[in-house]
Structure formats: C-alpha cells, structure tokens
C-alpha positions as a printed Julia matrix, in Angstrom:
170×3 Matrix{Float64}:
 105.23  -279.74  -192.9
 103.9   -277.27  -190.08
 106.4   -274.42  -190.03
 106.82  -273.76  -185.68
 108.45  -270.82  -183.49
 111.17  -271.67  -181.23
 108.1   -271.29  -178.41
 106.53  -273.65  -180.59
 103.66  -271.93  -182.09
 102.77  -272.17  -185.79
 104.06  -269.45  -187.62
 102.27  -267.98  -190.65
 103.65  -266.29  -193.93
 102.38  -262.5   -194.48
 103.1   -259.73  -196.53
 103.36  -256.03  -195.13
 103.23  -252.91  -196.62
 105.12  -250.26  -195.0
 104.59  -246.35  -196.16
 105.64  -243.09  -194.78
 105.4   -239.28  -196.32
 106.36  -237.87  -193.49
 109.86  -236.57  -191.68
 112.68  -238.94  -192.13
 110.93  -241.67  -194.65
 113.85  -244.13  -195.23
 114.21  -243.87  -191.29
 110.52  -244.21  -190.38
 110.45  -247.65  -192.56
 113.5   -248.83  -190.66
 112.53  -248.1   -187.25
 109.33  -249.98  -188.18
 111.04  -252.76  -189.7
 113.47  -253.19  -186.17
 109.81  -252.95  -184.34
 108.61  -255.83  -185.87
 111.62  -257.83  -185.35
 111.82  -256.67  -181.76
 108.27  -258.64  -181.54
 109.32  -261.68  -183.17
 107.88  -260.78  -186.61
 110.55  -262.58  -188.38
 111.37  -260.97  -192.33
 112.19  -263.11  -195.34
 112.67  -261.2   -197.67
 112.16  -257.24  -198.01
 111.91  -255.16  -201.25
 113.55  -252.07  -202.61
 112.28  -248.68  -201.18
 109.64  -247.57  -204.0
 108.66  -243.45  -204.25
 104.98  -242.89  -204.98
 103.18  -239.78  -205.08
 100.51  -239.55  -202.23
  97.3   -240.42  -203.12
  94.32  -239.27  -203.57
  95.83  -235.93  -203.45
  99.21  -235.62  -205.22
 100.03  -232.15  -203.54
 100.78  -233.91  -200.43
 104.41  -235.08  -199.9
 105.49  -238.61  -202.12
 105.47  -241.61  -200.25
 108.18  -244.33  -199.98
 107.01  -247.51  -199.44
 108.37  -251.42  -199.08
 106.7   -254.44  -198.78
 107.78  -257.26  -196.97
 107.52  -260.9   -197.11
 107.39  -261.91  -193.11
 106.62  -265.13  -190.69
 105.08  -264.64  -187.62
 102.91  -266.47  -184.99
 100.33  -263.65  -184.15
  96.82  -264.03  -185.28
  96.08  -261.48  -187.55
  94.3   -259.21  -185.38
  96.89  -259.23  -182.72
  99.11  -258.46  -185.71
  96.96  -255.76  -186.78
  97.38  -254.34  -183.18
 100.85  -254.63  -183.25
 100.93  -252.68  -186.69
  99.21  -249.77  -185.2
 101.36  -249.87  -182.17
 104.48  -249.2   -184.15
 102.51  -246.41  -186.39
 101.75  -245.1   -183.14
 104.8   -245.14  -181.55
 106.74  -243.66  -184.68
 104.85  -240.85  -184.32
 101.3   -241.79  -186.29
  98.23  -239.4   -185.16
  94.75  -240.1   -185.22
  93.72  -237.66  -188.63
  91.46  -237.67  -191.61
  91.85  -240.83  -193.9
  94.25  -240.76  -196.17
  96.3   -237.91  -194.85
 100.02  -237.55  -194.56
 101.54  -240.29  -192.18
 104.63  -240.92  -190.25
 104.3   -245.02  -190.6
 101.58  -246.58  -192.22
 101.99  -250.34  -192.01
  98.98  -252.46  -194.19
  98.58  -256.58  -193.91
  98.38  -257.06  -197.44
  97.94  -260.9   -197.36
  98.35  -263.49  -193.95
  98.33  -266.84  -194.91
  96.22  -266.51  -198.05
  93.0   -266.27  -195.74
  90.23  -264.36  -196.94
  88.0   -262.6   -194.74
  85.16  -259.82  -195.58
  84.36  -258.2   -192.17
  86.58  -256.84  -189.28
  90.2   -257.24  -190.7
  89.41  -257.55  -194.76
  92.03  -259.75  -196.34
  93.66  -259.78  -198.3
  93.73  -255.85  -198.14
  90.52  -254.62  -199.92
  92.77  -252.05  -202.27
  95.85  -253.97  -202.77
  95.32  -255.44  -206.39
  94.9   -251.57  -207.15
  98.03  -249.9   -205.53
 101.04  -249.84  -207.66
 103.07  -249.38  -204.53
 101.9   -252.59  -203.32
 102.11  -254.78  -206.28
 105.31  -253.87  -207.9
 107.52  -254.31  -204.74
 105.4   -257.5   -204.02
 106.51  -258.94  -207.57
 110.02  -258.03  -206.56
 109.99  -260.14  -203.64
 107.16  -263.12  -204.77
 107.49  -263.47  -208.32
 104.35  -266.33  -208.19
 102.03  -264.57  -205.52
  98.51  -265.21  -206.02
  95.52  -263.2   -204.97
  93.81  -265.46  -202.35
  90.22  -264.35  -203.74
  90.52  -263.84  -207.68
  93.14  -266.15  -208.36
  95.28  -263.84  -210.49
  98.75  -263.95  -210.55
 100.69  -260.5   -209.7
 101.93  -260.11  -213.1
  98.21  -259.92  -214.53
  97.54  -257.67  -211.59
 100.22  -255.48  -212.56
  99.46  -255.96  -216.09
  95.97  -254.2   -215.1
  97.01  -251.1   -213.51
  97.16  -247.71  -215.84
  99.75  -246.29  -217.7
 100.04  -243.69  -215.41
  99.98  -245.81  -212.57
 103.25  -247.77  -213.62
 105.05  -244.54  -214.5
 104.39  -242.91  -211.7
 106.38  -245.57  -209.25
 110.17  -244.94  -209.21
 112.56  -247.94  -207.3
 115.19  -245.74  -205.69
C-alpha cells in the first residue's frame, strides 16, 4: 500500500543525520528538528543524542549527533535543499570541509535508492561513521544498506575498537 500526504503526494521513508559542534548543540539539533517539521518532514522515530569527537581532527570541539527515522514527500534533492536551508539558517557558514559546524544535517538513506552522481545515496561514508550507525541501530534494528546488503549490526560489527569506544549515548 502507497503511503500518501494529506495533499496527497507519496511520501517516502528517510533517515537523517543531524550533527552540531558548535554553540548550543542540544539546541542547534532541536531547532533543526522543529525546521523540518515546520516543512512537513514528518519524524517517526528519533534517537538518543550521541557525543563524538570531531573528526578528522579530534582537537576541534565533540560533536553531538541524532539520527532520525522521517517521512516526507520531497524528492531528494529538494530535500537536500531544504537540509542546507536549515544549516543555513541556524547559523551554518560556507568553510573548509569538515570544519566545525553549527547544524550539519546528512540524508543517510531516502527510500533505499541508490544513486552514484549528484546526491550519492545512500551517504557515501555512512557504513563508516559510528555516529551514524549506532543511533541508526537504535531506531531500525533491521536496516539494510541499499547497495551491500549488510545488515547494521554487521556494519557496526566492522567498525574499530576505537571507533565504538569513542561514541558515548548521553
């Protein structure tokens, strides 16, 4: 059965990732969270808040980070747009990748679609980011990756040592 908006467009299940090592993280997250609502982005479920240091370079502030489990009826490039909209708005500046961020809001998966130019999903890094996986298993115990087939828990199975130590829940 076709899931449908009340305007009667089909809606679509994605997952989000939503960072911020910047000012008032918690807050950030939230205010991004309301955004999305605000524009009909309609959440399922939403994990625990999950502290990370940043990476690649640790001496930057720790990031807390969520993912959520959402339905909406945007393509995934106008929900791409809207994504950086809200970064924008909560403050995000155009800097050097991977630098300290206000709101950084990823499409981790949309629909189970792959695609491998323009918008790459699922996300080209996800199956290596503790931040993503570990609050993803908290909220989709039996996620899939759309391209290598392999459950989460292998997936998080795979990451280092280090790398599952180094996430606290909070």
């Amino acid at each position: 059965m076709t899931k449908l908006d009340i305007s009667g467009k089909q809606v679509k299940i994605t997952y989000l990732g939503i960072g911020s090592n910047l000012g008032n993280k918690r807050n950030n997250i939230e205010k991004a969270k309301s955004l999305l609502i605000e524009n009909n982005i309609n959440l399922i479920s939403v994990s625990s808040y999950y502290n990370t240091p940043s990476w690649p370079n640790p001496k930057n502030p720790e990031f807390l980070n969520i993912v959520v489990k959402a339905m909406c009826a945007l393509e995934p490039e106008i929900l791409l747009d809207l994504c950086k909209s809200i970064e924008s708005n909560l403050g995000r500046k155009k800097t050097p990748k991977n630098s300290p961020r206000e709101c950084d809001i990823d499409i981790i998966d949309f629909e189970g679609k792959i695609r491998s130019s323009g918008l790459i999903l699922p996300h080209k890094m996800m199956h290596l980011r503790n931040f993503v996986l570990i609050p993803l298993f908290e909220i989709e115990k039996n996620w899939i990756h759309p391209i290598t087939k392999t459950n989460i828990k292998k997936l998080i199975f795979s990451l280092t040592n280090k790398d599952i130590r180094s996430i606290k829940q909070i």
